[in-house]
GUKOLKOL-124361 format. One line per field, with one value per residue (C-alpha): z, x, y. Coordinates in steps of 0.5 Angstrom, whole numbers, plus 2048, in hexadecimal, padded with zeros to 3 digits. Example, Ala and Ser with C-alpha at 12.3 -4.5 7.8 and 13.67 -1.06 7.14 Angstrom:
<rofis>
up <- [810, 80E] .
east <- [819, 81B] .
north <- [7F7, 7FE] .
</rofis>
This chain:
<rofis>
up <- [80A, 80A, 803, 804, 806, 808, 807, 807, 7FF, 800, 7FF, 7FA, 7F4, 7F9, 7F8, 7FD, 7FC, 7F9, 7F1, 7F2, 7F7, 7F7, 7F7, 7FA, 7FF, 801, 7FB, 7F7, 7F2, 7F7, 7F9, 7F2, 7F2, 7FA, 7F8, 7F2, 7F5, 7FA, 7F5, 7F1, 7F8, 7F6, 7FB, 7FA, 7FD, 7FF, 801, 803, 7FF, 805, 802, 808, 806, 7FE, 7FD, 7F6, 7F4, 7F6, 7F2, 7F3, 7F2, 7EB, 7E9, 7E8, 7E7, 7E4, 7E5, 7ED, 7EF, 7F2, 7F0, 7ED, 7ED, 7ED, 7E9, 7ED, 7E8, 7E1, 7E5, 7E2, 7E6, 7E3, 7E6, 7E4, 7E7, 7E1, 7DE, 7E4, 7E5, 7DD, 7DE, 7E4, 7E1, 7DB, 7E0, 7E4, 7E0, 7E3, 7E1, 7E4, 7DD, 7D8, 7D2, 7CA, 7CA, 7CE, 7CD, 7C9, 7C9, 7D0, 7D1, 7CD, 7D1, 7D7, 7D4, 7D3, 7D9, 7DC, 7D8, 7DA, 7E1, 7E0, 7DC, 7DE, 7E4, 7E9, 7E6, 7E6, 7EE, 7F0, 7EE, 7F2, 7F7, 7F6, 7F5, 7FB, 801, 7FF, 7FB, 7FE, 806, 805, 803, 7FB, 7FA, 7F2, 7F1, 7EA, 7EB, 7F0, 7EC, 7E5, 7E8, 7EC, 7E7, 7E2, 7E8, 7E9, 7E1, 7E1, 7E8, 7E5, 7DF, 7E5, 7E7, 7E0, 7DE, 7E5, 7E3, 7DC, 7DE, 7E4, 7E9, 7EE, 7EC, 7E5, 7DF, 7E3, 7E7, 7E8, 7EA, 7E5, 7E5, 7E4, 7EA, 7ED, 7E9, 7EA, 7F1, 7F6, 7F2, 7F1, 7F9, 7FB, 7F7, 7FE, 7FF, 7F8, 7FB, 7F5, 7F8, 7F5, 7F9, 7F3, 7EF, 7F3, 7EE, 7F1, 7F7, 7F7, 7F4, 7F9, 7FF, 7FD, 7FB, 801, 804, 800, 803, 7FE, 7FD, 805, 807, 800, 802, 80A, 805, 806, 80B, 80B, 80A, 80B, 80B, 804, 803, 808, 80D, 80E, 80D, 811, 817, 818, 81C, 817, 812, 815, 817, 80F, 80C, 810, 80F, 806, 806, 809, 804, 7FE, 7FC, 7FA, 7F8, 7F1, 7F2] .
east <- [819, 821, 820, 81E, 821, 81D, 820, 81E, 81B, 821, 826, 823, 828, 82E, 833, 830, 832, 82C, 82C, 824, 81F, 818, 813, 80D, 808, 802, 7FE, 7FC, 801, 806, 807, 808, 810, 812, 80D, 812, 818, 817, 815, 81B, 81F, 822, 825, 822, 821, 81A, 818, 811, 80D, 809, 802, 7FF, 805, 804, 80B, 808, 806, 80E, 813, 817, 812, 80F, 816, 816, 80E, 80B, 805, 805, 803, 808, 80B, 812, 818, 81F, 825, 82B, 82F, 82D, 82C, 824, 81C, 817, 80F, 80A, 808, 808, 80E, 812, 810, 812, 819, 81B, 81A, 81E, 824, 824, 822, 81D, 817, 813, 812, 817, 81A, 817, 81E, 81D, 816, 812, 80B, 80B, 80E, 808, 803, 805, 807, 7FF, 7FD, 801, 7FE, 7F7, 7F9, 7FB, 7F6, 7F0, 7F0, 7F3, 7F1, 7E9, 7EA, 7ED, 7E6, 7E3, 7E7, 7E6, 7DF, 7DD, 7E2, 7E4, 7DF, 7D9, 7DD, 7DD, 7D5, 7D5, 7D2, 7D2, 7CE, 7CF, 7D7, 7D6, 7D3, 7D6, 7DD, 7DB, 7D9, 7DF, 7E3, 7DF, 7E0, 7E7, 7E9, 7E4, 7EA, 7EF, 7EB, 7EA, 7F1, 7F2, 7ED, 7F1, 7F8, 7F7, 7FA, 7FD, 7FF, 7FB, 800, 801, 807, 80B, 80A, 80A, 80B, 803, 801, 806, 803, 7FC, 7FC, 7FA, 7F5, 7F1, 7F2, 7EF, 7E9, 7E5, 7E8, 7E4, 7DD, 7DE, 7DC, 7E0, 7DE, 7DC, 7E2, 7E5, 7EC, 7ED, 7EC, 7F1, 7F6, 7F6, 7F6, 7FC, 800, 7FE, 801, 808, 80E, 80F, 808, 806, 80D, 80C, 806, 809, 80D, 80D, 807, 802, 7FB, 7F7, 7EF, 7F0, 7F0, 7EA, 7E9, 7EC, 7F3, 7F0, 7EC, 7E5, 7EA, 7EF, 7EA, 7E6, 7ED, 7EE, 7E7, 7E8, 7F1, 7EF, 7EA, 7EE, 7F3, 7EF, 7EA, 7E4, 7E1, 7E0, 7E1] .
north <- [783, 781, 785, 78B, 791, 797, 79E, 7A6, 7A8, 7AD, 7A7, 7A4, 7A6, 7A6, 79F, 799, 792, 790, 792, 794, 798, 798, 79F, 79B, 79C, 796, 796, 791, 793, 794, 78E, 78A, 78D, 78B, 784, 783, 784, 77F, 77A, 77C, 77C, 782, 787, 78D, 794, 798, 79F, 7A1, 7A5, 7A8, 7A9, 7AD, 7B2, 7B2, 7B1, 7AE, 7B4, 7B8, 7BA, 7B6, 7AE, 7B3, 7B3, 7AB, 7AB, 7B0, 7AD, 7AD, 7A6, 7A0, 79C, 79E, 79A, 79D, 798, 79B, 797, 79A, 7A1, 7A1, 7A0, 79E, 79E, 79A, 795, 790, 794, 793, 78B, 78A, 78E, 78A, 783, 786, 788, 781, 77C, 778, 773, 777, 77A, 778, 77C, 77C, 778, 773, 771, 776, 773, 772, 77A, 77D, 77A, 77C, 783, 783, 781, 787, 78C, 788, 789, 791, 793, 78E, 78B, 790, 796, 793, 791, 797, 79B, 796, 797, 79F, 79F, 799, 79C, 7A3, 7A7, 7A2, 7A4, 7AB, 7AC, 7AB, 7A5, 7A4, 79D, 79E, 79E, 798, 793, 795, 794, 78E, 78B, 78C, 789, 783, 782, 783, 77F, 779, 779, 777, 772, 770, 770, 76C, 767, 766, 765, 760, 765, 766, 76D, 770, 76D, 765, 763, 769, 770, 775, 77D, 77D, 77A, 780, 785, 783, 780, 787, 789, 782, 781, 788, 786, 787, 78F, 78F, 78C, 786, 780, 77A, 775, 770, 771, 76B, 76B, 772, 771, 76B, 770, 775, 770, 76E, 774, 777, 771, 771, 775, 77A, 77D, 77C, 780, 784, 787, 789, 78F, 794, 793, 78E, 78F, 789, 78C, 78C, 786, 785, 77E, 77A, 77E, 783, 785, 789, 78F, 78E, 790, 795, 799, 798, 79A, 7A1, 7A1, 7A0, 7A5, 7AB, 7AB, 7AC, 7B1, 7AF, 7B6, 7B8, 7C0] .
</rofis>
């Protein structure tokens, strides 16, 4: 990225020539801020979050997240952080105006509707692929296989993930409110693309899939999700190979602890 800088978490406060850092690590969530910022063309800062050294549970990421999970974002210039992800895409687009998501000023019906979409994604969408996810390749992986668990959460994402297409199918596309590209299709895109790493099959939603070829393909998101590493597995064939996600299967199930004791 000509954009993006890469600095240690310990510099993250310190003065930079870009007004922003990004406490990231390559998940799903992570990558919506270097996506953003690239669509933005925004310069910006990031640092690492190393998982497999829990930094995201150390003094010094709890005292910006309490709640010890990525991503956070730091505004140098107005000396404040905030985490989670939809609170951060929400604030950026405040300070960088942008028509990605424009301000109840400027267009309220219009910024209500994204809102909601957001918080659709945050509350809905990623969190029921992220089940499946657990459920399929980490507690599955490590011996407890939960059927129950497989299929209630793979259904609800299957449900939800044929919401895009929908949506897709009645704003004509070729993003999912029509001509222009919305902070929706950043929020919603990794968690949508990585509907192979949850085992739901989506091959009859048409729309969908048209939607995450091209986003793959366009500049922004192709290097935002290269921040700060890529992990092509996830999103399965044929943005990966059968070693790439072998590798990721056994590299994914490590860093969670699956046991219930």
């Amino acid at each position: 990225s000509k954009l993006a800088r890469q600095i240690p978490f310990a510099d993250a406060w310190k003065p930079s020539p870009n007004r922003f850092c990004c406490l990231i690590y390559a998940t799903q969530n992570g990558w919506k801020l270097p996506i953003l910022f690239e669509e933005l063309g925004q310069p910006y800062d990031w640092a690492l979050i190393d998982f497999d050294k829990s930094e995201q549970r150390s003094p010094e990421f709890l005292a910006i997240n309490p709640n010890g999970r990525i991503p956070a974002l730091i505004d140098r210039q107005n000396n404040v952080s905030v985490s989670e992800s939809g609170a951060i895409l929400e604030y950026v687009c405040q300070e960088i105006p942008t028509s990605l998501f424009p301000t109840a000023t400027d267009d309220l019906p219009t910024h209500l509707k994204y809102k909601q979409w957001i918080y659709w994604q945050v509350s809905g969408l990623g969190p029921m692929l992220g089940q499946s996810m657990y459920f399929n390749r980490i507690a599955a992986t490590q011996g407890n296989q939960d059927d129950y668990a497989i299929a209630r959460f793979g259904k609800e994402s299957k449900r939800l993930l044929t919401m895009l297409d929908d949506q897709l199918a009645e704003s004509g596309g070729p993003f999912l409110f029509g001509t222009s590209v919305s902070i929706v299709d950043v929020a919603c895109f990794a968690y949508a693309a990585s509907a192979y790493w949850a085992c739901v099959d989506i091959k009859d939603l048409k729309n969908l899939n048209k939607w995450l070829h091209d986003l793959h393909e366009r500049p922004s998101f192709k290097v935002g999700l290269t921040i700060p590493f890529a992990r092509p597995a996830f999103f399965g064939p044929p943005w990966a190979s059968a070693k790439e996600i072998q590798e990721e299967i056994g590299e994914n199930a490590s860093q969670f602890n699956s046991s219930t004791k």
